[in-house]
ROTIFI-218715 format. One record per atom (N, C-alpha, C, O): residue number from 1; residue in one letter; chain; x, y, z. Coordinates in steps of 0.1 Angstrom, whole numbers. Layout:
<recs>
+--------+------+------+-------+-------+-------+
! koltor ! tiba ! lovo !    xx !    yy !    zz !
+--------+------+------+-------+-------+-------+
!    NUM !    A !    A !     X !     Y !     Z !
...
+--------+------+------+-------+-------+-------+
</recs>
This chain:
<recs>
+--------+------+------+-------+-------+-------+
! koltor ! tiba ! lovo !    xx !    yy !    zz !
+--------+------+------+-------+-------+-------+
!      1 !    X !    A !   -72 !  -420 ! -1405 !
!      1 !    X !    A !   -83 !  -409 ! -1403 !
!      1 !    X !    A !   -86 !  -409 ! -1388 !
!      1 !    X !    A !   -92 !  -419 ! -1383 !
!      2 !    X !    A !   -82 !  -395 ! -1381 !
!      2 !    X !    A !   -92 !  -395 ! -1366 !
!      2 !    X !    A !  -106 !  -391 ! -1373 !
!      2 !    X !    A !  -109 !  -389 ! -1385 !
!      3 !    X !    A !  -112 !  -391 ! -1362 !
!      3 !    X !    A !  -124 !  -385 ! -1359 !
!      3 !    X !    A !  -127 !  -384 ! -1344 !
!      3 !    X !    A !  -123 !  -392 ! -1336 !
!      4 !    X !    A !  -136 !  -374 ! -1342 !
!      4 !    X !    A !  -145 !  -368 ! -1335 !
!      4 !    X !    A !  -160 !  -369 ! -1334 !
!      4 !    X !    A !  -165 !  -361 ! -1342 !
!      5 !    X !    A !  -167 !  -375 ! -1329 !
!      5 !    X !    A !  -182 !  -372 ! -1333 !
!      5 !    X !    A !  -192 !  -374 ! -1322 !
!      5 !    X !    A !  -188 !  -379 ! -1312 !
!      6 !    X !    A !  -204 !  -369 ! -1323 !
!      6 !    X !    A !  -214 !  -372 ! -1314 !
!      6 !    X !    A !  -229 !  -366 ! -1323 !
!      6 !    X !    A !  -230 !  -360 ! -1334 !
!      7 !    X !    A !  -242 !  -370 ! -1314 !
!      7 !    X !    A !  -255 !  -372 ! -1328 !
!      7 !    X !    A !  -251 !  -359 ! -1337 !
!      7 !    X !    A !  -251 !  -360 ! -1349 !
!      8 !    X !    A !  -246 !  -347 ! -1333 !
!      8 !    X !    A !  -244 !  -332 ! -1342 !
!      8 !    X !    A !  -236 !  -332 ! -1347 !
!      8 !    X !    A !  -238 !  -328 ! -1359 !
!      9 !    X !    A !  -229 !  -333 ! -1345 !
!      9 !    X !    A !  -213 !  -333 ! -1353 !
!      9 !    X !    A !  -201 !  -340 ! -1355 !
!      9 !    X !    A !  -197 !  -350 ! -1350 !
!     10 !    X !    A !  -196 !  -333 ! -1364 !
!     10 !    X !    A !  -186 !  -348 ! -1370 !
!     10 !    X !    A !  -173 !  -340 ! -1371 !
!     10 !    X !    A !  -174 !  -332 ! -1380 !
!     11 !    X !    A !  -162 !  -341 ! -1365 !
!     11 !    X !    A !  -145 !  -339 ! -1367 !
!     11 !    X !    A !  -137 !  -349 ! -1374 !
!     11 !    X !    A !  -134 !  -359 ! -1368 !
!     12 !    X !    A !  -134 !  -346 ! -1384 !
!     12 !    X !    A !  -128 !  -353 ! -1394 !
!     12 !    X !    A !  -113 !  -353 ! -1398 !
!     12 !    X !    A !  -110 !  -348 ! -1409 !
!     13 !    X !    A !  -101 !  -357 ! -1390 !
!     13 !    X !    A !   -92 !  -353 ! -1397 !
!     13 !    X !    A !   -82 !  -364 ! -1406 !
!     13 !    X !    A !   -80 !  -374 ! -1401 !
!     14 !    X !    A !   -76 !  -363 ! -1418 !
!     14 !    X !    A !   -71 !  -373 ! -1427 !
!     14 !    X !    A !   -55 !  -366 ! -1423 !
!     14 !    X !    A !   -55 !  -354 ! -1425 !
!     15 !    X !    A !   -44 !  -371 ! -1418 !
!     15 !    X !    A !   -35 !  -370 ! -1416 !
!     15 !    X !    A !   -18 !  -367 ! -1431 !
!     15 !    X !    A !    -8 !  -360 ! -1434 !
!     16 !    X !    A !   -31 !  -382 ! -1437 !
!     16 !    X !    A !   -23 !  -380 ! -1450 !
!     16 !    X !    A !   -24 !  -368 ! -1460 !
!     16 !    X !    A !   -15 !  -364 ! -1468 !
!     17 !    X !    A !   -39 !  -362 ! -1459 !
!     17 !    X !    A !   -38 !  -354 ! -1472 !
!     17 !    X !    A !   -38 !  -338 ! -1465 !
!     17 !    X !    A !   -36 !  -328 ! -1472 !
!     18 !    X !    A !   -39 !  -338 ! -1452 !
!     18 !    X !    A !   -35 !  -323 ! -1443 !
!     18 !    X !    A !   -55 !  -319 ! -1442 !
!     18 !    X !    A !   -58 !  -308 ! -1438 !
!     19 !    X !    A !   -61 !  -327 ! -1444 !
!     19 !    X !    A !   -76 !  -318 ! -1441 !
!     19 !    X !    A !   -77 !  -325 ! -1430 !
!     19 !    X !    A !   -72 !  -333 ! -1422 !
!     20 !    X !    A !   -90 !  -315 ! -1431 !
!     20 !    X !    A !   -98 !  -314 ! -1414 !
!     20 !    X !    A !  -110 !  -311 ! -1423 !
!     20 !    X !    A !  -109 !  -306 ! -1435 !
!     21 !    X !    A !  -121 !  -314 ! -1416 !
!     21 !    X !    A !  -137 !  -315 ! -1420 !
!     21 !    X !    A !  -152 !  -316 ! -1408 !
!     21 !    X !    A !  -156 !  -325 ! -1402 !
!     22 !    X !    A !  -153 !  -310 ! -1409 !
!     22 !    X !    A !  -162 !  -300 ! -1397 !
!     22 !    X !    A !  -178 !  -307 ! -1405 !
!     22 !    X !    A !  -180 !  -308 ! -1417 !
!     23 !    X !    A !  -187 !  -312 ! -1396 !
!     23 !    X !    A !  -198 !  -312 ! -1402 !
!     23 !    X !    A !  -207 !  -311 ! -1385 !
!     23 !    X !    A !  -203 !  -312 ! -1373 !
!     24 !    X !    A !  -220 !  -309 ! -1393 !
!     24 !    X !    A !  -232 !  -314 ! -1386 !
!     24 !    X !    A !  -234 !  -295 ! -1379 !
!     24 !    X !    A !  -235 !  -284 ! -1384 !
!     25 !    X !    A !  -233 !  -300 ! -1364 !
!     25 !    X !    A !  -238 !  -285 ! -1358 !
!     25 !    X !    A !  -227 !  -287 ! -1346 !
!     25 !    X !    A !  -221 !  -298 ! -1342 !
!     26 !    X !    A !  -225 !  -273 ! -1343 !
!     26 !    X !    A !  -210 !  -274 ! -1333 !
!     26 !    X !    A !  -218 !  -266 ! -1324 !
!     26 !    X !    A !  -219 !  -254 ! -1328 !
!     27 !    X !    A !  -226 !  -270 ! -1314 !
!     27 !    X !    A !  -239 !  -265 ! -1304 !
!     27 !    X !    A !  -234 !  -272 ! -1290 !
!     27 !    X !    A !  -243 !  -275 ! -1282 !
!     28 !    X !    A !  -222 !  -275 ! -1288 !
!     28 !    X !    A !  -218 !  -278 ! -1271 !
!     28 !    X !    A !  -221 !  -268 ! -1264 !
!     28 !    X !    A !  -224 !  -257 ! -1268 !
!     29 !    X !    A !  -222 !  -272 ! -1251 !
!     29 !    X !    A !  -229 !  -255 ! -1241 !
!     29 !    X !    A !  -212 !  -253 ! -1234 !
!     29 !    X !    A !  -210 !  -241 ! -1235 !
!     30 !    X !    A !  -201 !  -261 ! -1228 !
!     30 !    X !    A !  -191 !  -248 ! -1229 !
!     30 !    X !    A !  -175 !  -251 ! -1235 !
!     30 !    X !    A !  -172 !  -261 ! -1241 !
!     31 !    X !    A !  -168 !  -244 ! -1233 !
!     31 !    X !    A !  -155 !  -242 ! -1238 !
!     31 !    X !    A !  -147 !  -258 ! -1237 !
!     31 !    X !    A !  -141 !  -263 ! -1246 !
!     32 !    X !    A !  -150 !  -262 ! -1224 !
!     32 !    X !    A !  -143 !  -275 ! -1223 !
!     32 !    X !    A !  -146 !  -284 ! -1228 !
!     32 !    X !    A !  -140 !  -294 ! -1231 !
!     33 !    X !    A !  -163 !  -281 ! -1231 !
!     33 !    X !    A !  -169 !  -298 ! -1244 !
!     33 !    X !    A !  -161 !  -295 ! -1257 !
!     33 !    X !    A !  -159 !  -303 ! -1266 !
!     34 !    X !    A !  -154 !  -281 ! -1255 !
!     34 !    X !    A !  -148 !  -281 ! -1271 !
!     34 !    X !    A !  -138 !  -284 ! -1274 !
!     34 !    X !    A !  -134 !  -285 ! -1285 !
!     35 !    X !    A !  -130 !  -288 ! -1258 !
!     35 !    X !    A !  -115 !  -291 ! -1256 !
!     35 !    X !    A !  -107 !  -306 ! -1265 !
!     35 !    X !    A !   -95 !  -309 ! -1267 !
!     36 !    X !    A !  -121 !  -314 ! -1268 !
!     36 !    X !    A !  -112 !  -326 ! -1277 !
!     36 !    X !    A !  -111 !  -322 ! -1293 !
!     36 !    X !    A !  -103 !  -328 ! -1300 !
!     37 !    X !    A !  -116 !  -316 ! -1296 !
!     37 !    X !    A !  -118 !  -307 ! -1308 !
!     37 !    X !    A !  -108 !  -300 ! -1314 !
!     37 !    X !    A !  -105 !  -300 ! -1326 !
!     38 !    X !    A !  -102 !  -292 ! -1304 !
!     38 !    X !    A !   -94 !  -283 ! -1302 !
!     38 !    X !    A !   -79 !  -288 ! -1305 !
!     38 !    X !    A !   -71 !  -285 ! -1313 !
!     39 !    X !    A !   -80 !  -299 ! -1295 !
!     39 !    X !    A !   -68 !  -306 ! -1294 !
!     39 !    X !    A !   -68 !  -315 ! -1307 !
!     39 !    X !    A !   -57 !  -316 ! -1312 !
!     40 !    X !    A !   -76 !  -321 ! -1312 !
!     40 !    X !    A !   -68 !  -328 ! -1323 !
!     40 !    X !    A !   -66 !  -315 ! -1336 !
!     40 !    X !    A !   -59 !  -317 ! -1346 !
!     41 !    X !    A !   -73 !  -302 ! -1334 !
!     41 !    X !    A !   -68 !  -290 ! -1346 !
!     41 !    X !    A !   -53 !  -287 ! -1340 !
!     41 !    X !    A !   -47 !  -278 ! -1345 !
!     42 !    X !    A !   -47 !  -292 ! -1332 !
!     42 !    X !    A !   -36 !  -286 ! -1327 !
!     42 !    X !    A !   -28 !  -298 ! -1335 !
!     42 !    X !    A !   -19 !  -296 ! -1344 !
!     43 !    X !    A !   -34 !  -309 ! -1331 !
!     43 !    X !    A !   -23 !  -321 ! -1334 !
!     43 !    X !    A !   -21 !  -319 ! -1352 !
!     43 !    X !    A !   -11 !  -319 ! -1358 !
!     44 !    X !    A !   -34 !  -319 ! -1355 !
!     44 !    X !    A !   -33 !  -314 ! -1372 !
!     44 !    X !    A !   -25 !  -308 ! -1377 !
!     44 !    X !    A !   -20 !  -312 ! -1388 !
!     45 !    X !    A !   -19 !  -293 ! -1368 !
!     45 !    X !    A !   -12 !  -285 ! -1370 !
!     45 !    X !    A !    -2 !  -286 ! -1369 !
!     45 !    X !    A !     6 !  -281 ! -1377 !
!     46 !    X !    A !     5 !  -296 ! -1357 !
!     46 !    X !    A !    19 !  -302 ! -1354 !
!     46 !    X !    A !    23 !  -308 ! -1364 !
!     46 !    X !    A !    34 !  -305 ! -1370 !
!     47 !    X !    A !    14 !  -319 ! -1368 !
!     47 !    X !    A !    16 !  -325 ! -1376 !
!     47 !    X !    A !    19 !  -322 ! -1394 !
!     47 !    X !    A !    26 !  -328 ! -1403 !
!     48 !    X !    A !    13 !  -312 ! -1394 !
!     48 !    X !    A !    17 !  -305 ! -1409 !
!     48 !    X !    A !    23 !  -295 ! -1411 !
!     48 !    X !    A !    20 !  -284 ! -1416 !
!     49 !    X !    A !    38 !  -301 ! -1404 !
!     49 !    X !    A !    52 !  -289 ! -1406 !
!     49 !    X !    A !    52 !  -284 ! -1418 !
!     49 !    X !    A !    52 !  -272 ! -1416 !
!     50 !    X !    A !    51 !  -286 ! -1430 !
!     50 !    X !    A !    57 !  -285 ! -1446 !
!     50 !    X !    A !    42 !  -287 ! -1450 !
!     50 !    X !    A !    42 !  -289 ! -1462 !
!     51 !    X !    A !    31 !  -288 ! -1446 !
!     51 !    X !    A !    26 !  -287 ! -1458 !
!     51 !    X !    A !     8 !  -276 ! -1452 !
!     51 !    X !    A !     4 !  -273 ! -1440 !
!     52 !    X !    A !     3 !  -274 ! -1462 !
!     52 !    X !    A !    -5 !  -268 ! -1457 !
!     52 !    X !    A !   -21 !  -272 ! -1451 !
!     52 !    X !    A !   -29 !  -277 ! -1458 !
!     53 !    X !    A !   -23 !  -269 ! -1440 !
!     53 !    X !    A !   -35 !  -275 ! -1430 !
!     53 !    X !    A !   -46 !  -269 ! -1439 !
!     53 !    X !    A !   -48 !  -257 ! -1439 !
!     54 !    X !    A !   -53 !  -277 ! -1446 !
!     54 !    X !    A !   -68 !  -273 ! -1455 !
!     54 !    X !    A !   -79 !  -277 ! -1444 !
!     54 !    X !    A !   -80 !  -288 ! -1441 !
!     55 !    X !    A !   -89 !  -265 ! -1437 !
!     55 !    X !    A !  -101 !  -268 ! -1419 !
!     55 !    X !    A !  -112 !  -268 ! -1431 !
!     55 !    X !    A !  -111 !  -258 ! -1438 !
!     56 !    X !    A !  -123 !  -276 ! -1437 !
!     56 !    X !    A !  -133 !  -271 ! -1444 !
!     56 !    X !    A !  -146 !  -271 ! -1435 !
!     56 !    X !    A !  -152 !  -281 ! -1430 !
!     57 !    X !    A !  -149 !  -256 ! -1434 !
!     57 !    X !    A !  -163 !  -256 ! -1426 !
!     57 !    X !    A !  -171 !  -257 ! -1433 !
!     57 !    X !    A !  -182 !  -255 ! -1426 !
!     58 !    X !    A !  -174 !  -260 ! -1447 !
!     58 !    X !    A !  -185 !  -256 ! -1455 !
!     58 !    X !    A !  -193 !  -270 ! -1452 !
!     58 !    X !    A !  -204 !  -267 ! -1456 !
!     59 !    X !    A !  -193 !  -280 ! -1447 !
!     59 !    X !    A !  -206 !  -290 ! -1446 !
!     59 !    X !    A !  -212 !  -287 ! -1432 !
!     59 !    X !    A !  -222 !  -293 ! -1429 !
!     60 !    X !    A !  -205 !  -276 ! -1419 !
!     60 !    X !    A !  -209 !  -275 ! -1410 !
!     60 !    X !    A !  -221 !  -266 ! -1410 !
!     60 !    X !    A !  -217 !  -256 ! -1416 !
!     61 !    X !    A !  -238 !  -267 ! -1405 !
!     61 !    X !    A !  -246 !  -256 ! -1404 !
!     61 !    X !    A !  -247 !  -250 ! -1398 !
!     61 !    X !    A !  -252 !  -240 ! -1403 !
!     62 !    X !    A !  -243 !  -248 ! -1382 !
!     62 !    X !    A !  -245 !  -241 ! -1372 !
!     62 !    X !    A !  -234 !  -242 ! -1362 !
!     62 !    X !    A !  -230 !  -253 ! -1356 !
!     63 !    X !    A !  -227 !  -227 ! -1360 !
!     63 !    X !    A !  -221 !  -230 ! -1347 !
!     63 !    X !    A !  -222 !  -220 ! -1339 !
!     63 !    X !    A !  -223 !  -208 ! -1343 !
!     64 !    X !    A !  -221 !  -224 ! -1326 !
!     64 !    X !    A !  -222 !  -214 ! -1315 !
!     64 !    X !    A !  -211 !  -207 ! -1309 !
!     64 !    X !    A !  -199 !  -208 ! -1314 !
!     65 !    X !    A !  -213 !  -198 ! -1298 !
!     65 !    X !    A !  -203 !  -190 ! -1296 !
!     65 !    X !    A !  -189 !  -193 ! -1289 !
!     65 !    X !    A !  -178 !  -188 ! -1290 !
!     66 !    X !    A !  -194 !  -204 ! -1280 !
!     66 !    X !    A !  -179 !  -216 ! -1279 !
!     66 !    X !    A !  -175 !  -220 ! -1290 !
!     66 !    X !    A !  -163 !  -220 ! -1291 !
!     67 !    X !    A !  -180 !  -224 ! -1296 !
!     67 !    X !    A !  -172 !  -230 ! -1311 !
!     67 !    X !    A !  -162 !  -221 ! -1317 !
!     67 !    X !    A !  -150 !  -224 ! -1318 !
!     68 !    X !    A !  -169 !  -202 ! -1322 !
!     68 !    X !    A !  -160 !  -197 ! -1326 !
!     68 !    X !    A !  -150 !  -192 ! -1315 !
!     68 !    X !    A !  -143 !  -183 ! -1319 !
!     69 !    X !    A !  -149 !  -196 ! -1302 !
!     69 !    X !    A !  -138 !  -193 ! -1296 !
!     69 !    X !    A !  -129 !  -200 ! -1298 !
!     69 !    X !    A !  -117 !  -197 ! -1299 !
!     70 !    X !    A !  -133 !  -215 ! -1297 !
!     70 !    X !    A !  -125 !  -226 ! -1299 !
!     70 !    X !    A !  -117 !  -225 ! -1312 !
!     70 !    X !    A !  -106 !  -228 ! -1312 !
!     71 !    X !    A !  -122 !  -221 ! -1322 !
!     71 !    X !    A !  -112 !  -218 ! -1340 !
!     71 !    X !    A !  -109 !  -203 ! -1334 !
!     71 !    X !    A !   -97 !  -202 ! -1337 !
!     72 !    X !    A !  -111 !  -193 ! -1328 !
!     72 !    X !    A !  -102 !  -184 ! -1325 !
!     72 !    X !    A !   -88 !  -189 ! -1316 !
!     72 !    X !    A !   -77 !  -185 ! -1320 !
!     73 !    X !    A !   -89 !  -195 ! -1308 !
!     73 !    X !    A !   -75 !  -204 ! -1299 !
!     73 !    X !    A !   -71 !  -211 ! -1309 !
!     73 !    X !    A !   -60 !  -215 ! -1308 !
!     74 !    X !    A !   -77 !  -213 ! -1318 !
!     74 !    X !    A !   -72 !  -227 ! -1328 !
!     74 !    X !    A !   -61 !  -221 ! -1338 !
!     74 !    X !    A !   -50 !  -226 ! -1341 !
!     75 !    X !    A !   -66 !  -208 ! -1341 !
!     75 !    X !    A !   -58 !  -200 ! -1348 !
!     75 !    X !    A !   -48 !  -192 ! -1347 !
!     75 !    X !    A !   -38 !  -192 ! -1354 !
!     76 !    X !    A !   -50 !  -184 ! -1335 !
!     76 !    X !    A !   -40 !  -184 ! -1325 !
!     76 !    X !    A !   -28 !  -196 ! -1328 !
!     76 !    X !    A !   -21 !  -196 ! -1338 !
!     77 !    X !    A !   -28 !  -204 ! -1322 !
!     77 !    X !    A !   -19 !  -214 ! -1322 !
!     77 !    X !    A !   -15 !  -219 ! -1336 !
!     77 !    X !    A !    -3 !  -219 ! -1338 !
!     78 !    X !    A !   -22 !  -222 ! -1343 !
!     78 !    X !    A !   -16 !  -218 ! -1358 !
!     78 !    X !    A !    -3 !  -206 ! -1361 !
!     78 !    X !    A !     8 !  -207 ! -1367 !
!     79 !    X !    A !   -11 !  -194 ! -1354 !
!     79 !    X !    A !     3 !  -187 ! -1359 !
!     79 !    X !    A !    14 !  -187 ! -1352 !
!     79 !    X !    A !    25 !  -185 ! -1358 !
!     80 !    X !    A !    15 !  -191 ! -1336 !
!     80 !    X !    A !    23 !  -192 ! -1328 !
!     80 !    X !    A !    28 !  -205 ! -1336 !
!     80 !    X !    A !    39 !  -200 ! -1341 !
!     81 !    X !    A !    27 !  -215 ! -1339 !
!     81 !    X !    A !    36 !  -227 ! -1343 !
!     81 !    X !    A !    39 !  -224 ! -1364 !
!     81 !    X !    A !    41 !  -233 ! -1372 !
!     82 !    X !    A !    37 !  -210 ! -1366 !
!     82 !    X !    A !    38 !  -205 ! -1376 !
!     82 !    X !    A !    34 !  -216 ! -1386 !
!     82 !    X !    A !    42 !  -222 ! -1394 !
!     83 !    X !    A !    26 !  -218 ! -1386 !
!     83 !    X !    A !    18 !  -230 ! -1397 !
!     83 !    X !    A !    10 !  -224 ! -1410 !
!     83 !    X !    A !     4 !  -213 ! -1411 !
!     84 !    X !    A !    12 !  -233 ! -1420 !
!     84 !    X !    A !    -1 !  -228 ! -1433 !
!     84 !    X !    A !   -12 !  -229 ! -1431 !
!     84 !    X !    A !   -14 !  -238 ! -1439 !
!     85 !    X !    A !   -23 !  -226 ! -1425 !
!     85 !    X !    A !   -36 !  -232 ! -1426 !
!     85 !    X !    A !   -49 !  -221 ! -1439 !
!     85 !    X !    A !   -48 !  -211 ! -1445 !
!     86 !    X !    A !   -58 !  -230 ! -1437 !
!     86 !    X !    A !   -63 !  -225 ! -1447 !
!     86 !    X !    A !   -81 !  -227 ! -1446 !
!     86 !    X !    A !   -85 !  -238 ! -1449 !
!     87 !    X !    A !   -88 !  -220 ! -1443 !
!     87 !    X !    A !  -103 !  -222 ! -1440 !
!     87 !    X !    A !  -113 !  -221 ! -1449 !
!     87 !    X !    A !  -116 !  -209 ! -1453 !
!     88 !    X !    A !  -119 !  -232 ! -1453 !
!     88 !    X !    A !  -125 !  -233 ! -1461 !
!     88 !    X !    A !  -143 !  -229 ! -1456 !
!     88 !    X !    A !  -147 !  -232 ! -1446 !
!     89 !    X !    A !  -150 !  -221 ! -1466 !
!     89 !    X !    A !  -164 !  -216 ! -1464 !
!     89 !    X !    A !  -171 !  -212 ! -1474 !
!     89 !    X !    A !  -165 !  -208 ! -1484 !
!     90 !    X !    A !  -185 !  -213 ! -1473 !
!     90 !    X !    A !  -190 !  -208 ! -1484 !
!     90 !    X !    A !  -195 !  -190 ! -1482 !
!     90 !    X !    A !  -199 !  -184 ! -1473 !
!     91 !    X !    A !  -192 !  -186 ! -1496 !
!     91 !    X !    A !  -194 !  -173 ! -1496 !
!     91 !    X !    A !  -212 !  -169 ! -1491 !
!     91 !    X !    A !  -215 !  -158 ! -1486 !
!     92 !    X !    A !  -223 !  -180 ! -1495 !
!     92 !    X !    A !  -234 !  -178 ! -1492 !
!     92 !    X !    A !  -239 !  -179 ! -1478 !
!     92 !    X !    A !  -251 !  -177 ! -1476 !
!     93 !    X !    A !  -233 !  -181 ! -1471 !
!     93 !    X !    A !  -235 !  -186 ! -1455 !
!     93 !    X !    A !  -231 !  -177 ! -1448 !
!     93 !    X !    A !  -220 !  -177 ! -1443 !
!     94 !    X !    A !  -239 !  -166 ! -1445 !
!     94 !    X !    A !  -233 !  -153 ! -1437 !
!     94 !    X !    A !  -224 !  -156 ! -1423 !
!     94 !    X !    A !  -215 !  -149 ! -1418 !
!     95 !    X !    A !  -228 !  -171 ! -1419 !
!     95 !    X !    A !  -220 !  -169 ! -1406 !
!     95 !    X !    A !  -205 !  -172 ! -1405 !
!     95 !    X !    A !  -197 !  -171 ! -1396 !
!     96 !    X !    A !  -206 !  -181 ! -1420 !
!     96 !    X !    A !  -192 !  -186 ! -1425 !
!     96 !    X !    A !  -182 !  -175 ! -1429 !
!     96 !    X !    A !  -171 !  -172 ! -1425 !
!     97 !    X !    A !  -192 !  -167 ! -1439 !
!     97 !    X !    A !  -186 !  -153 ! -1447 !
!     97 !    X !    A !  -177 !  -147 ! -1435 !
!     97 !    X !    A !  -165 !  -148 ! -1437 !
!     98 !    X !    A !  -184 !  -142 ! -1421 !
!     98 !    X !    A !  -181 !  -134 ! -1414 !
!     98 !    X !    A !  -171 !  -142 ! -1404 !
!     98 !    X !    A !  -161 !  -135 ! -1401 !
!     99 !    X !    A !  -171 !  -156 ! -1398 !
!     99 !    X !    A !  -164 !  -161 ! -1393 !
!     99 !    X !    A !  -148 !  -161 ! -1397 !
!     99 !    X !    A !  -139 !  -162 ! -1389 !
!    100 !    X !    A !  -148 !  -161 ! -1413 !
!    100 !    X !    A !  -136 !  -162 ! -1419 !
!    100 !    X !    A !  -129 !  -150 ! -1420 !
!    100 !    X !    A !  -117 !  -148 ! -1418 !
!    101 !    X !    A !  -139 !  -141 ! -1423 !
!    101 !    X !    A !  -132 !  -130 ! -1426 !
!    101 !    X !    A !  -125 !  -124 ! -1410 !
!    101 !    X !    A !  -113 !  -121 ! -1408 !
!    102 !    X !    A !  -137 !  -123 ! -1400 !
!    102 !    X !    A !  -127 !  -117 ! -1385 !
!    102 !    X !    A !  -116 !  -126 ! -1383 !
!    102 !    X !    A !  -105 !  -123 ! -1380 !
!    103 !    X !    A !  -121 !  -143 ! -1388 !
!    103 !    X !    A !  -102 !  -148 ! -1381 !
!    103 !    X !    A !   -93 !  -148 ! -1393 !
!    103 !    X !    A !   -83 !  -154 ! -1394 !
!    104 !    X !    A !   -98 !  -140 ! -1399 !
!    104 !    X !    A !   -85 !  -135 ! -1412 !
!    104 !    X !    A !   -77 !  -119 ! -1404 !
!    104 !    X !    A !   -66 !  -115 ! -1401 !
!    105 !    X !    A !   -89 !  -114 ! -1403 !
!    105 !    X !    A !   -83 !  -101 ! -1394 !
!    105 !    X !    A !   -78 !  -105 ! -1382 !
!    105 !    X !    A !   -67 !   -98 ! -1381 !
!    106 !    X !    A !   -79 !  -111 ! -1372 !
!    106 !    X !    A !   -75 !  -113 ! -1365 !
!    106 !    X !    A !   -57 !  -121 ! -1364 !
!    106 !    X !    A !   -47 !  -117 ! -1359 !
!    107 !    X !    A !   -62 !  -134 ! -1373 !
!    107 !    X !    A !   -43 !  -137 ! -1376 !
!    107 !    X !    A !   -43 !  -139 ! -1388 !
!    107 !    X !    A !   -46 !  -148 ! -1395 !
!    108 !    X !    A !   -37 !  -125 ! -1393 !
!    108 !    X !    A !   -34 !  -124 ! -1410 !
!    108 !    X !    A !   -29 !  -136 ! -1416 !
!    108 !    X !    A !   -33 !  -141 ! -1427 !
!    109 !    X !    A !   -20 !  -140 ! -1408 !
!    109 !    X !    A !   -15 !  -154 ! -1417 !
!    109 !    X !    A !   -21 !  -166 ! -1418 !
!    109 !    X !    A !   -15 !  -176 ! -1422 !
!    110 !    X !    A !   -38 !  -166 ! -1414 !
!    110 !    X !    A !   -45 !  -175 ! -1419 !
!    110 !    X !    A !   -50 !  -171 ! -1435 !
!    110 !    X !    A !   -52 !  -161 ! -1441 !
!    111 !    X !    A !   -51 !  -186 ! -1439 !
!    111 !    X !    A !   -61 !  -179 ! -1454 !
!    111 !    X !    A !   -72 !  -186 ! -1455 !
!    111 !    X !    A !   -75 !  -196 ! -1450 !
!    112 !    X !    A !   -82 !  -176 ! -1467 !
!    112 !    X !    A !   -94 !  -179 ! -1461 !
!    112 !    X !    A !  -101 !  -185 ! -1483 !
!    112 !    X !    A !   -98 !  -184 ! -1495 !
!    113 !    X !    A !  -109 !  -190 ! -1474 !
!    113 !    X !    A !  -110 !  -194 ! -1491 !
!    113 !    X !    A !  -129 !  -199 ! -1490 !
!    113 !    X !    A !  -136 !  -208 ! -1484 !
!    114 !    X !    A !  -132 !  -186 ! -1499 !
!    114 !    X !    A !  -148 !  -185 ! -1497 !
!    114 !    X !    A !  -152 !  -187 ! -1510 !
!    114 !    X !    A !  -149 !  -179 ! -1519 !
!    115 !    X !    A !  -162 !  -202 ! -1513 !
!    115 !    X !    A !  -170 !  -204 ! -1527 !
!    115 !    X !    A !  -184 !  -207 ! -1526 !
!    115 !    X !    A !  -189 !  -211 ! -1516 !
!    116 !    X !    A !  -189 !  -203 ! -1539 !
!    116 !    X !    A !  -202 !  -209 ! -1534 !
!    116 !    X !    A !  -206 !  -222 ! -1539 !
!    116 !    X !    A !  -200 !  -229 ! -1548 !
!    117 !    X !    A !  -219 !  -225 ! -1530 !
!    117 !    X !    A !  -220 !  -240 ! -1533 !
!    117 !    X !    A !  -223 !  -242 ! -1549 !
!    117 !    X !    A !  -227 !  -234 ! -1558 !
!    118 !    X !    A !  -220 !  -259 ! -1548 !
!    118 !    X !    A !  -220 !  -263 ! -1562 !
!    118 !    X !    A !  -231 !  -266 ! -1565 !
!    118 !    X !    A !  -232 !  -272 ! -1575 !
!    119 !    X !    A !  -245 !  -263 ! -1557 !
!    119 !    X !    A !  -258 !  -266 ! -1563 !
!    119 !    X !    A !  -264 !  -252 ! -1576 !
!    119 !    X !    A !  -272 !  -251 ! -1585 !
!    120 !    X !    A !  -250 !  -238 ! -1566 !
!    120 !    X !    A !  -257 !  -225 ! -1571 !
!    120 !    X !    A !  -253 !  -227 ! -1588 !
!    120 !    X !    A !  -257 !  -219 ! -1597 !
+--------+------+------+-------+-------+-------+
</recs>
């Protein structure tokens, strides 16, 4: 298991089962605090020739507008290394709702996978 972390947030990636897991708040002030982040979603991606990359945003609360540039390049690169990936969010979370859906429009060959929480 990598990880990523600092007091807001937590990058989680498990090599063996293909996830990635996003928590806490993604509130860096610019693009380059996002650059270790970035880079291990890349390595994720290298790494899961054959099988499919599962990103779950649903424990993350807040992110800012470097963050979604950073999963916009992230995605990007996904389709350039023509990879499976797969973004997980909850349908109750408008900013998840909407994040998933533009980087669905954006690189169709992402997929997007929106539930609601298991409290509802």
């Amino acid at each position: 298991m990598r990880s990523i972390q600092n007091k807001h947030h937590k990058l989680e990636y498990d090599p063996s089962t293909h996830h990635v897991q996003f928590s806490g708040e993604l509130d860096l002030g610019t693009a380059e605090e996002y650059e270790p982040l970035l880079l291990l979603l890349k390595e994720a991606v290298d790494a899961s020739t054959d099988e499919k990359l599962i990103i779950n945003l649903r424990p993350l609360k807040f992110i800012n507008s470097s963050a979604i540039n950073m999963l916009g390049k992230f995605a990007y690169y996904a389709r350039e290394q023509k990879a499976t990936v797969c973004l997980q969010g909850y349908s109750s979370v408008r900013w998840q709702r909407k994040l998933l859906g533009n980087l669905k429009r954006a690189v169709s060959s992402i997929e997007t996978e929106l539930s609601k929480p298991e409290s509802q």
